[in-house]
C-alpha positions as CSV (number, residue, x, y, z in Angstrom):
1,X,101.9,-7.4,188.3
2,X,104.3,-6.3,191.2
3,X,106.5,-3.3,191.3
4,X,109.5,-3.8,193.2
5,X,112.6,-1.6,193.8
6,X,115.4,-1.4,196.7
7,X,116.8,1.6,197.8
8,X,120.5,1.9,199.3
9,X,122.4,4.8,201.1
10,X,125.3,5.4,199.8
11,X,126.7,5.8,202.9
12,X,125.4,2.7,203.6
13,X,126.5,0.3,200.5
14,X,128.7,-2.1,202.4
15,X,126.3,-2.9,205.3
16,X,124.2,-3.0,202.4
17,X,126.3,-5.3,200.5
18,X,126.7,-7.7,203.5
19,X,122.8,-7.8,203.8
20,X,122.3,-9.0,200.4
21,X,120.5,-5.7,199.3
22,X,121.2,-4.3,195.4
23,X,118.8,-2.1,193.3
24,X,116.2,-3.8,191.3
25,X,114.2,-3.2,188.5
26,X,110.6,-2.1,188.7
27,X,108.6,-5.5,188.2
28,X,111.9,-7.5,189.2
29,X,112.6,-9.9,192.2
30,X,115.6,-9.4,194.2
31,X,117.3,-12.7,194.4
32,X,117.6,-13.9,198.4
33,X,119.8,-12.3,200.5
34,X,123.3,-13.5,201.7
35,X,122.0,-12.9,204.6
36,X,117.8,-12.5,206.0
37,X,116.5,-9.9,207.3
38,X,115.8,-10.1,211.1
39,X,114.6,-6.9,212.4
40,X,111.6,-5.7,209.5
41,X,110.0,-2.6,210.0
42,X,106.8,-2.2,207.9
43,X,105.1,1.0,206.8
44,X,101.8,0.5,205.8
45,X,99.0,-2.3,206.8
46,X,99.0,-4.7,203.6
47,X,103.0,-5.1,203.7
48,X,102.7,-6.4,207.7
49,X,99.7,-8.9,206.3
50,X,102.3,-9.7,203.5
51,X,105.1,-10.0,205.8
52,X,103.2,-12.7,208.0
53,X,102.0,-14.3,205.0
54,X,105.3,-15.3,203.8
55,X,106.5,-16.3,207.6
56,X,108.3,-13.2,208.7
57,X,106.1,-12.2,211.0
58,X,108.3,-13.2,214.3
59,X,111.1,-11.1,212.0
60,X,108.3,-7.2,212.1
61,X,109.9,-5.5,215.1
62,X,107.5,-2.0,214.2
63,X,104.8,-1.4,212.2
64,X,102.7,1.4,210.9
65,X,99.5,2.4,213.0
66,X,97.0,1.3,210.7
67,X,98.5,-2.4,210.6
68,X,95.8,-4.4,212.4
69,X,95.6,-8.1,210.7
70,X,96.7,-11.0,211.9
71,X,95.8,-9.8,215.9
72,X,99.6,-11.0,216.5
73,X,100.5,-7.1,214.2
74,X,98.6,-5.4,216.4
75,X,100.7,-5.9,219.8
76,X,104.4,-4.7,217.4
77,X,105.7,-1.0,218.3
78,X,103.7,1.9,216.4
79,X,106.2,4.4,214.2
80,X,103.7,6.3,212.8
81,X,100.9,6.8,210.4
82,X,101.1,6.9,206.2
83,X,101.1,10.9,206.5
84,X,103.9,10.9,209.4
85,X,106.9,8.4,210.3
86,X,108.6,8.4,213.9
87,X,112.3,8.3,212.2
88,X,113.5,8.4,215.8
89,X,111.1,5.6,216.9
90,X,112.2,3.6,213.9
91,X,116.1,3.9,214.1
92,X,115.6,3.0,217.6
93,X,114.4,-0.4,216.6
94,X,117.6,-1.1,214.6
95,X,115.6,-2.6,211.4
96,X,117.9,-4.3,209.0
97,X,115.1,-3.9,206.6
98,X,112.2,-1.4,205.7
99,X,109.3,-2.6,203.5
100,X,107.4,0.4,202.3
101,X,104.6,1.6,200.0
102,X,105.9,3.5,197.0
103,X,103.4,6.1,196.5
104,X,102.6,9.8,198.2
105,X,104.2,10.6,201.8
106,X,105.6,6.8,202.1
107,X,107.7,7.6,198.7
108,X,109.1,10.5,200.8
109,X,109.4,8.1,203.7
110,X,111.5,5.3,202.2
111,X,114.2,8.1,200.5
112,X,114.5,9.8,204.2
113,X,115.0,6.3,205.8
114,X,117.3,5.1,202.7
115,X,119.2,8.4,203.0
116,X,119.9,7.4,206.5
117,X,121.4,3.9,205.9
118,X,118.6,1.6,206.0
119,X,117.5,-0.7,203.5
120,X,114.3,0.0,202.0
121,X,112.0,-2.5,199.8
122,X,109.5,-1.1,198.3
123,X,106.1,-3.2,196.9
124,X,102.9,-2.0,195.0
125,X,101.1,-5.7,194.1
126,X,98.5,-4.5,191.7
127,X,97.0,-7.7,190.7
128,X,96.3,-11.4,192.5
129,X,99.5,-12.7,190.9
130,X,101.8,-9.6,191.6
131,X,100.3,-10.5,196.0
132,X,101.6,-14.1,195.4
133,X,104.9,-12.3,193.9
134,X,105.1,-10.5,196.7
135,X,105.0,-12.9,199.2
136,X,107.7,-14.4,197.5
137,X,109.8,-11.6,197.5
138,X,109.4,-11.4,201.3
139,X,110.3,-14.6,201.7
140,X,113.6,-14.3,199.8
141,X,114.1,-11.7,201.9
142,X,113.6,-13.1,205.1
143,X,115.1,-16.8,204.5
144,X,111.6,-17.7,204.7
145,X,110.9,-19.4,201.7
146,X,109.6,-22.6,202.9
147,X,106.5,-20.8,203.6
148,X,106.1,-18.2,201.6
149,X,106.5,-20.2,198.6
150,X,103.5,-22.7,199.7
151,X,101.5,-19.5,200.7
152,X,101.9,-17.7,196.9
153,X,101.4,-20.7,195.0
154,X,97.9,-21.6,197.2
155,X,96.7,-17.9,196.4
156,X,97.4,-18.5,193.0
157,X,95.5,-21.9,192.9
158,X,92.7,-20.0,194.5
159,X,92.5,-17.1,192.0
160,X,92.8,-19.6,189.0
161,X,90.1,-22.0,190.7
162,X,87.5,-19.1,191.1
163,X,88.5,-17.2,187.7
164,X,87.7,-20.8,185.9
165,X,84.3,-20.9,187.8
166,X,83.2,-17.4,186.4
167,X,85.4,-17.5,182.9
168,X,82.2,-18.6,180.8
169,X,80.0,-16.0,182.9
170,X,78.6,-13.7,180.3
171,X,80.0,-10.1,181.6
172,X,78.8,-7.8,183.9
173,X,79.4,-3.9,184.2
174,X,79.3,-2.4,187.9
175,X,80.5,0.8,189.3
176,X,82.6,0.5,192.2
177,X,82.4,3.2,194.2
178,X,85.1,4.2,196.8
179,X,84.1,7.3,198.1
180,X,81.5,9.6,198.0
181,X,82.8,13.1,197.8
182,X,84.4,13.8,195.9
183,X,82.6,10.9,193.7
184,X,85.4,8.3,192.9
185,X,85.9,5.2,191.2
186,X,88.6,2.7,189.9
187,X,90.1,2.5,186.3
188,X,91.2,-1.0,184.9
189,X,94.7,-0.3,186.4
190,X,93.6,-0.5,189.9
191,X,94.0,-3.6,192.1
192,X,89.9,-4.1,192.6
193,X,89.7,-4.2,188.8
194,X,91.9,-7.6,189.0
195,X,89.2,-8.6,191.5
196,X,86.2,-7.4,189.0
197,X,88.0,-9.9,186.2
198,X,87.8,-12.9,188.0
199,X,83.9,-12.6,188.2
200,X,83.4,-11.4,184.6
201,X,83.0,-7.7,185.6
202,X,84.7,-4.3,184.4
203,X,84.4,-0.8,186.2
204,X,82.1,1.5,183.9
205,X,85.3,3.4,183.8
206,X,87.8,1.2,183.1
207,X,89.7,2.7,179.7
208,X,90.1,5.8,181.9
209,X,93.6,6.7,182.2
210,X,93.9,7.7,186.3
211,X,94.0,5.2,188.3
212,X,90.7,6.6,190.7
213,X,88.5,8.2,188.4
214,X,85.8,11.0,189.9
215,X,82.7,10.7,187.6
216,X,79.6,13.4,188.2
217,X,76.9,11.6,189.1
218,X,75.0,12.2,186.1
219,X,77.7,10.3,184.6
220,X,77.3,7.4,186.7
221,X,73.5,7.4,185.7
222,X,73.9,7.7,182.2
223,X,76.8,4.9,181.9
224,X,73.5,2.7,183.7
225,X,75.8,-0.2,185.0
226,X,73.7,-3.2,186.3
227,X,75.6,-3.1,189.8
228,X,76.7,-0.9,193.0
229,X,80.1,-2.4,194.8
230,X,80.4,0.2,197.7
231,X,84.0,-0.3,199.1
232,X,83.1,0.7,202.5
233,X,81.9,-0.2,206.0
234,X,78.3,-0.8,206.2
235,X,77.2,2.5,207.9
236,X,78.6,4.9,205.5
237,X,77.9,2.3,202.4
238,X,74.2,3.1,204.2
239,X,74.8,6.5,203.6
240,X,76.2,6.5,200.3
241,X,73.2,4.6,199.0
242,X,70.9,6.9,200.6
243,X,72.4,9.6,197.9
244,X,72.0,7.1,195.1
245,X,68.2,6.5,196.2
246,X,66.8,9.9,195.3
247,X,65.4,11.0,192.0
248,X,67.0,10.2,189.5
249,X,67.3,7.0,191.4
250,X,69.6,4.5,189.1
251,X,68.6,0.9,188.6
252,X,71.6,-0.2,191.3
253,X,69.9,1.3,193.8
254,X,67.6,-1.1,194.2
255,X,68.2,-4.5,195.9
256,X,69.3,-7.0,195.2
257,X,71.7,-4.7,192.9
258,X,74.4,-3.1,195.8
259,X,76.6,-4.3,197.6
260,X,79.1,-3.3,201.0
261,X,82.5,-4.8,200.7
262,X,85.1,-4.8,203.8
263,X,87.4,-2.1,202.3
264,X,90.1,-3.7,204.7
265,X,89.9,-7.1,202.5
266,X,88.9,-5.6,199.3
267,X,91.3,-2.3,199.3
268,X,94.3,-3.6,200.5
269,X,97.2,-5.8,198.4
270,X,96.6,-8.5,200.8
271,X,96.4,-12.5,200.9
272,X,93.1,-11.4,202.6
273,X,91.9,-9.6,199.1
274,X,91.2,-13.1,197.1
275,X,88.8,-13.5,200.6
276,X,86.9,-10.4,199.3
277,X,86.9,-11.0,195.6
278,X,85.0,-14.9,196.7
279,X,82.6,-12.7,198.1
280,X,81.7,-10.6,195.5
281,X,81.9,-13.3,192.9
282,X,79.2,-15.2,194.6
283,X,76.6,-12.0,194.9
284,X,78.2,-11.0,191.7
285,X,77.0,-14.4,190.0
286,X,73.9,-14.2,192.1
287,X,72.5,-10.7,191.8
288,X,70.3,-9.7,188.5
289,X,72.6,-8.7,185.5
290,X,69.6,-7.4,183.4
């Protein structure tokens, strides 16, 4: 699943026009351009992975601060964090096209930089198909189809490869935890959950309607799931277990039972996310179910 939508001034609908840019659909893909985009500004650290995925990457000119992967993002102008956009910095880079995330501030973001004539593509992959989507989309946009087209239809080979491996797999239920406190999980909406299907796994919470849960504890014990998937570096996946490893101490927090997953692989809508859900198929598959 992808959400998709483009933005236009409209101030700004004939330079709009001559870039190829028209409003589309939630869950639709523009068609390509009359003409690519050449200057792309991204605002948030899985788009810039996306971009370079689908070839763009010599189009970024400016990316957000948190967009470190490939090491080629991290030497592009900064203009700003998720919370707090350099509008000056940006215009200053004369993007043809912004590719934003269309959620909290960087909803607020992408109407400020539409408002001021900018094109603005905004993209919210929520599954392993909707990142192949994506980079598709990008590529359209770009003229860069030659390899983003390659590059969507390997990820999906991937993800159909490894979902086959597991698909007989009898099924596991985990609680993935993402932070600590407040407690918070993921719901069968959320990206991860995409991940937790291909190795026949579900979220003890996955019928519930938000999209990050925050279970009490005592929930968490009761609901006894067979595994921990701690979405976080290793020294505060350390400390989170530490919590779980007092009385009442819950089955998963004993090992082999837990897990620490690179929340920069298995958190972001990334070509890098199928790297983390290969990893936690293989412990998944490994690890006791019982």
């Amino acid at each position: 699943m992808l959400a998709v939508a483009v933005c236009l001034a409209a101030g700004a609908a004939r330079a709009a026009a001559d870039a190829g840019t028209a409003p589309v659909p939630a869950g639709a893909s523009p068609a390509a351009p009359a003409r690519p985009a050449m200057r792309i500004v991204s605002l948030a650290p899985n788009l810039t992975e996306l971009l370079f995925a689908a070839g763009a990457g010599a189009r970024v000119v400016g990316v957000d601060a948190s967009s470190d992967h490939p090491p080629a993002a991290r030497a592009l102008p900064r203009v700003g964090s998720s919370a707090t956009l350099d509008i000056e910095r940006i215009l200053a880079l004369r993007p043809d096209l912004i590719v934003a995330w269309p959620h909290g501030a960087a909803r607020r973001h992408a109407a400020q930089l539409h408002r001021l004539g900018i094109p603005v593509l905004t993209i919210d992959p929520r599954t392993i198909d909707g990142i192949a989507d994506a980079i598709e989309v990008l590529g359209r946009r770009a003229g860069t189809t030659a390899q983003a087209d390659p590059a969507a239809q390997a990820l999906r080979e991937r993800a159909r490869v490894l979902a086959a491996r597991f698909a007989a797999s009898a099924p596991v239920r985990v609680f993935v935890q993402i932070w600590d406190v407040p407690l918070m999980t993921i719901s069968d909406r959320h990206l991860m959950a995409d991940g937790l299907r291909v190795c026949a796994a579900r979220g003890i919470l996955g019928d519930d309607r938000a999209l990050t849960p925050a279970p009490s504890r005592e929930a968490v014990i009761a609901a006894d799931p067979a595994l921990l998937v701690m979405v976080a570096e290793d020294a505060q996946a350390a400390a989170w277990l530490r919590q779980w490893q007092r009385a009442p101490a819950p089955r998963f927090a004993a090992a082999p039972r837990h897990l620490a997953i690179d929340p920069d692989r298995f958190a972001r809508a990334s070509p890098r996310f199928l790297d983390a859900v290969e990893v936690l198929c293989r412990w998944i598959d490994a690890a006791p179910r019982r």
